[in-house]
C-alpha positions as CSV (number, residue, x, y, z in Angstrom):
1,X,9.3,179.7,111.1
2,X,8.2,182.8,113.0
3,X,9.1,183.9,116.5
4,X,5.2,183.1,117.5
5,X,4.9,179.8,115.6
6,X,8.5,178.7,117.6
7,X,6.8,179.7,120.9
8,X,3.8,177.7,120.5
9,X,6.1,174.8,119.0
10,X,7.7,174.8,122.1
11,X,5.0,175.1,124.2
12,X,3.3,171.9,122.7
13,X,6.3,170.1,122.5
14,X,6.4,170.5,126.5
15,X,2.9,169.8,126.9
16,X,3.3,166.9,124.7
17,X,6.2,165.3,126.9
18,X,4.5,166.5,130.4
19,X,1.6,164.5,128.9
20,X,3.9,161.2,127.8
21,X,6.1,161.3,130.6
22,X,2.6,161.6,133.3
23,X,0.9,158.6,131.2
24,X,3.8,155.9,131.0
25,X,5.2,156.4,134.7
26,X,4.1,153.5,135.5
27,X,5.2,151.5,132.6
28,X,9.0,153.3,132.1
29,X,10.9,150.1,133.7
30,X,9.3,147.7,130.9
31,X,11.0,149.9,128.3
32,X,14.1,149.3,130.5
33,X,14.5,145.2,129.7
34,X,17.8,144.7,128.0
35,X,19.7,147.7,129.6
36,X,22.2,145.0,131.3
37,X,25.4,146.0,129.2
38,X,24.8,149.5,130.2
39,X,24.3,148.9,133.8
40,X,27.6,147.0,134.0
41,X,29.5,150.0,132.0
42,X,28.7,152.7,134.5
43,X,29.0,150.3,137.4
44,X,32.2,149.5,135.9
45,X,32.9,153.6,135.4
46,X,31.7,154.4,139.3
47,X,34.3,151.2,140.2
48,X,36.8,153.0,138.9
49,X,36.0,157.0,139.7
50,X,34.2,156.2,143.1
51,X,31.5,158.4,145.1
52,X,29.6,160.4,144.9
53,X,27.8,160.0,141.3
54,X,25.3,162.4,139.7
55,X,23.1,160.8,137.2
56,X,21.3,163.4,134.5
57,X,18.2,162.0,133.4
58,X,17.5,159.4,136.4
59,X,14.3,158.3,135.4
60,X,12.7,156.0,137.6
61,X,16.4,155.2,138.9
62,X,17.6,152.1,137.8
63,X,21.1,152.7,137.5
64,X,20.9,154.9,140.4
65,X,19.5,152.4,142.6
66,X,21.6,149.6,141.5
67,X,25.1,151.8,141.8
68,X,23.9,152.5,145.2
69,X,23.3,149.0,145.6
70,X,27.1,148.4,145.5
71,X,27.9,151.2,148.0
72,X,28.1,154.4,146.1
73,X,26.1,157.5,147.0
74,X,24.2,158.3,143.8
75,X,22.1,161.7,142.8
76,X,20.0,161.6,140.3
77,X,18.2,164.4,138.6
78,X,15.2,164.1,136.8
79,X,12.7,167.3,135.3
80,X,9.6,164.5,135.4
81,X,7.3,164.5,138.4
82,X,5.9,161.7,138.1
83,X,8.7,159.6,136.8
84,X,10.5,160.8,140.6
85,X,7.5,159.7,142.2
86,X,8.1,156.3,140.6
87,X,11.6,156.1,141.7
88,X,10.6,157.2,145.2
89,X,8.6,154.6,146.0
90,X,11.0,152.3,144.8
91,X,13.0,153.4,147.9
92,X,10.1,152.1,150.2
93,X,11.4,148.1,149.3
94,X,15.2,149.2,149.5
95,X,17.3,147.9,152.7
96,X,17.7,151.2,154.1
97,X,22.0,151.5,154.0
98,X,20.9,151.6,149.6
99,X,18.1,154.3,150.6
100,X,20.8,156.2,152.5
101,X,23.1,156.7,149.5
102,X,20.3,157.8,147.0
103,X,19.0,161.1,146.3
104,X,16.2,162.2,143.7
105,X,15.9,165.7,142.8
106,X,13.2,167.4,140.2
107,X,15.4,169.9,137.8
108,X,16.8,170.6,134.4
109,X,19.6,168.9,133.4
110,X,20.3,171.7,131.2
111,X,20.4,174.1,134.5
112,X,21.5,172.9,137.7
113,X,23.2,174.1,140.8
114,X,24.0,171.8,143.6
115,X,27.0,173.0,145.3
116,X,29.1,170.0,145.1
117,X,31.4,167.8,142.8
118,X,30.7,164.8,141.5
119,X,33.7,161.7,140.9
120,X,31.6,160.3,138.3
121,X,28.7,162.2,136.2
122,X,26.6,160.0,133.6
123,X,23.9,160.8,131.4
124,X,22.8,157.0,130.0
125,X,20.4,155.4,127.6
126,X,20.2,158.5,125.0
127,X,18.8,161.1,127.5
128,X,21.0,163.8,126.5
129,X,19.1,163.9,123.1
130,X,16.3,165.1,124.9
131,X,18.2,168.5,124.5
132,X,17.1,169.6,121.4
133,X,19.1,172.6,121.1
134,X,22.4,173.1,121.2
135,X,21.6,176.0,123.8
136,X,20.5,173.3,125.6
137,X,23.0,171.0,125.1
138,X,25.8,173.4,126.1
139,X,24.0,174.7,129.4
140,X,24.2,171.1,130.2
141,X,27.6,170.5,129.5
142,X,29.0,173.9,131.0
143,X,26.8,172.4,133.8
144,X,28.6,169.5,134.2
145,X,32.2,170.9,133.9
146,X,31.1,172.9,137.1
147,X,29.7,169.9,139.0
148,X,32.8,167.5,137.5
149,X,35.8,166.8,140.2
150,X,39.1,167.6,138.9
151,X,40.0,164.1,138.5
152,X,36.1,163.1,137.9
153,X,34.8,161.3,134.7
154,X,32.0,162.5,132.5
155,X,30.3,159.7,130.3
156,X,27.2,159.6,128.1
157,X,25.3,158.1,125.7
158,X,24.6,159.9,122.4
159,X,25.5,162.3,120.2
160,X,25.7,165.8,120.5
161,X,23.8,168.0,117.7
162,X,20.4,169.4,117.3
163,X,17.5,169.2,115.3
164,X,17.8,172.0,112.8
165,X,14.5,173.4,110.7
166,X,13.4,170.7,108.6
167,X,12.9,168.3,111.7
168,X,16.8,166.5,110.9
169,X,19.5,165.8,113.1
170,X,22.3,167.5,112.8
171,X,25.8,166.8,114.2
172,X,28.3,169.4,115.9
173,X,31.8,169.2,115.6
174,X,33.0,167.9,118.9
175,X,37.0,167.8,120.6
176,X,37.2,164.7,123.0
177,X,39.7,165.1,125.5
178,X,41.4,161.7,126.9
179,X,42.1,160.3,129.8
180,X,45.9,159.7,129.5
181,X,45.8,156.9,132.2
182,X,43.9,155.1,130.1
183,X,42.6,156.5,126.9
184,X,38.9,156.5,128.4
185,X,37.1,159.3,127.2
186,X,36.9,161.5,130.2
187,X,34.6,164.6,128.8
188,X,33.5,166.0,125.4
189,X,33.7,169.2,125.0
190,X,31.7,171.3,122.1
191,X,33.6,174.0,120.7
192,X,31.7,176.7,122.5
């Protein structure tokens, strides 16, 4: 595959999402039936790390919204429009002491600056495959790492990898690093 043909690969691959992601808005949360066991695994996580959260890939905010729900202030990041605008007019039927631990931002979760750390970052439900590079995927974790308090915990669902040529998945080595309190995974790290 050329330079050019990549370029307009990518460029109707992002149209393509823009497009999904504009059209099914309003319908995200019925895809979302069934996520109970992972709701009680990162409430369970931000029990034990505490506030402030970031979540990567907030979608309509679910998690968020529910976390904050049981008293932690929760940031979520989203690169969808119209998925936020969703999530923000959820807040509009929140008891305002949940509203006032909840932030939504539009951004990248491959590129991200926000000036603070974070006790507990979580990318849930397969989102960080949306990163189908592994320029993409790094970005994102070096991302992390920066946003990540010292005594923070990073958690995710999915693998790392990326698709190569032929349209497969391919796996990357990957070194996980252990919380020795515990023996929770605290952060994968690619060997970058």
């Amino acid at each position: 595959m050329g330079v050019e043909e990549s370029l307009v690969c990518d460029w109707e691959r992002r149209w393509w999402f823009s497009v999904a992601y504009r059209e099914s808005a309003k319908f995200y949360d019925l895809f979302a039936k069934g996520k109970e066991e992972e709701l009680e695994f990162y409430l369970k996580m931000a029990r034990e790390a505490g506030s402030p959260a970031l979540e990567l890939g907030v979608g309509t905010g679910l998690f968020a919204i529910s976390l904050a729900g049981e008293g932690f202030e929760v940031v979520g990041i989203d690169n969808s429009p119209d998925i936020l605008k969703v999530a923000r007019e959820k807040l509009r039927r929140l008891p305002r002491p949940v509203v006032n631990k909840l932030s939504f931002l539009q951004g990248d979760m491959a590129s991200f600056q926000l000036n603070r750390k974070f006790r507990l970052i979580y990318i849930p439900s397969g989102t960080f495959q949306y990163m189908d590079t592994k320029a993409k995927q790094e970005s994102c974790l070096r991302c992390v790492r920066d946003h990540l308090h010292p005594e923070g915990r990073f958690v995710f669902d999915g693998w790392v990898g990326e698709v190569d040529s032929s349209g497969a998945w391919r796996r990357f080595d990957t070194k996980q690093l252990l919380d020795r309190r515990d023996g929770v995974p605290n952060v994968w790290r690619l060997n970058i």
